[in-house]
RODO-388991 format. One record per residue (C-alpha): x, y negated, z; residue in three letters. Coordinates in steps of 0.2 Angstrom, whole numbers, padded with zeros to 4 digits, always signed. Each point is the difference from the previous one (the first is absolute). Layout:
BEGIN
XYZAla...
//
This chain:
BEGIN
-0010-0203-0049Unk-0006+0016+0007Unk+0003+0010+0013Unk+0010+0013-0012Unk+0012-0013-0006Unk+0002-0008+0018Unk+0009+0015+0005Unk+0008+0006-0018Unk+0009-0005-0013Unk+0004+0006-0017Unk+0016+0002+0004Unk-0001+0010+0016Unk-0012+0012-0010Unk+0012+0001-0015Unk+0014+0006+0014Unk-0010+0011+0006Unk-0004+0009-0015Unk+0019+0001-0003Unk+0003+0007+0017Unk-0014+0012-0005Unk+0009+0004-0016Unk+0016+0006+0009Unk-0010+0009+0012Unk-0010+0010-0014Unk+0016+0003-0008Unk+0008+0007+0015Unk-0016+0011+0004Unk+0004+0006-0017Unk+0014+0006+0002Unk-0001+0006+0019Unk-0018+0011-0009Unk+0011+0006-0014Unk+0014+0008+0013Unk-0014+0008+0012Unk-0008+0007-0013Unk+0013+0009-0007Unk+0006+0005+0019Unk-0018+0008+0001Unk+0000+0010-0015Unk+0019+0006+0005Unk-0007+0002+0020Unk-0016+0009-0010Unk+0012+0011-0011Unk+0011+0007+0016Unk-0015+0005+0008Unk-0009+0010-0015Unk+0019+0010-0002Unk+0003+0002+0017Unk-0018+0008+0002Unk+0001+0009-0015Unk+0016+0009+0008Unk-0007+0000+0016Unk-0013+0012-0009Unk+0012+0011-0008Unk+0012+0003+0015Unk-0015+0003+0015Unk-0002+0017+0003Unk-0017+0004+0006Unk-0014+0012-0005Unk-0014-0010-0008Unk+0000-0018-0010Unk-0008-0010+0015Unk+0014+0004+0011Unk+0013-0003-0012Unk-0009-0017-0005Unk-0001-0007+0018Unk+0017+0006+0004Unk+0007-0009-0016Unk-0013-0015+0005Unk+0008-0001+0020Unk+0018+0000-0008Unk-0002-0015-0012Unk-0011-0010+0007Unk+0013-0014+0005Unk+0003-0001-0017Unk-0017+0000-0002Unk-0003-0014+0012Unk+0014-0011-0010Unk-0009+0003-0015Unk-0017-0004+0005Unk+0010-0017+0009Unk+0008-0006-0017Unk-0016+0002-0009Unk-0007-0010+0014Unk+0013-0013-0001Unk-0003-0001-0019Unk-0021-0002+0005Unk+0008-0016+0011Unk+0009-0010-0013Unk-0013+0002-0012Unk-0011-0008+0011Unk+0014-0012+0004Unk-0002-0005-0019Unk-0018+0001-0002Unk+0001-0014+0016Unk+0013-0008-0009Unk-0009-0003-0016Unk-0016-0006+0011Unk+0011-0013+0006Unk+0007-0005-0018Unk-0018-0001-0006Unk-0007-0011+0014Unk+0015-0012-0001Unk-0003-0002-0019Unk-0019-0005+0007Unk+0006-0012+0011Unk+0013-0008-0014Unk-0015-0001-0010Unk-0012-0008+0013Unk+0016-0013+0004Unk+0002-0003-0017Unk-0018-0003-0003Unk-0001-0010+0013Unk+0016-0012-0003Unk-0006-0002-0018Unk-0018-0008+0009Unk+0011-0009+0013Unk+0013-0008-0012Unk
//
């Protein structure tokens, strides 16, 4: 026997690539939510600049842009948070799927190895 099967089983890498399962599932859904949250978060921003625009009363564009610019940038900063959010679960996944990968290795190396062994 090998170091690798000393320490694993094929079962404990089967439940662990169930328990990976669920996670990825979950991830799923938790991306699915943020990233709708961002594009709402994104879509209050552009309107509330957009009116921001229309409604500042000032002499030339660039004052009326970085007056519209100072009063939304909280819903700027929400924005730019959610898409940020949605950046982390899809790493979340990619890792995730890293992990589901490298266990389906190591199932085949176990099973390699048993079929040897037995």
């Amino acid at each position: 026997m090998s170091a690798l099967t000393e320490r694993l089983n094929p079962q404990e890498v089967v439940l662990r690539l169930a328990q990976i399962s669920r996670q990825l599932d979950a991830a799923q859904v938790e991306l699915a939510n943020a990233d709708e949250a961002a594009v709402r978060a994104r879509q209050r921003y552009e309107v509330a600049y957009s009116k921001a625009l229309l409604t500042v009363e000032a002499s030339n564009s660039d004052s009326r842009k970085a007056k519209a610019t100072l009063d939304t940038a909280t819903l700027k900063l929400d924005a730019e948070i959610a898409d940020q959010q949605v950046r982390a679960l899809r790493s979340r996944l990619s890792v995730l799927r890293d992990q589901v990968e490298i266990g389906r290795s190591l199932s085949a190396a176990l099973r390699s190895e048993w079929a040897v062994t037995n």
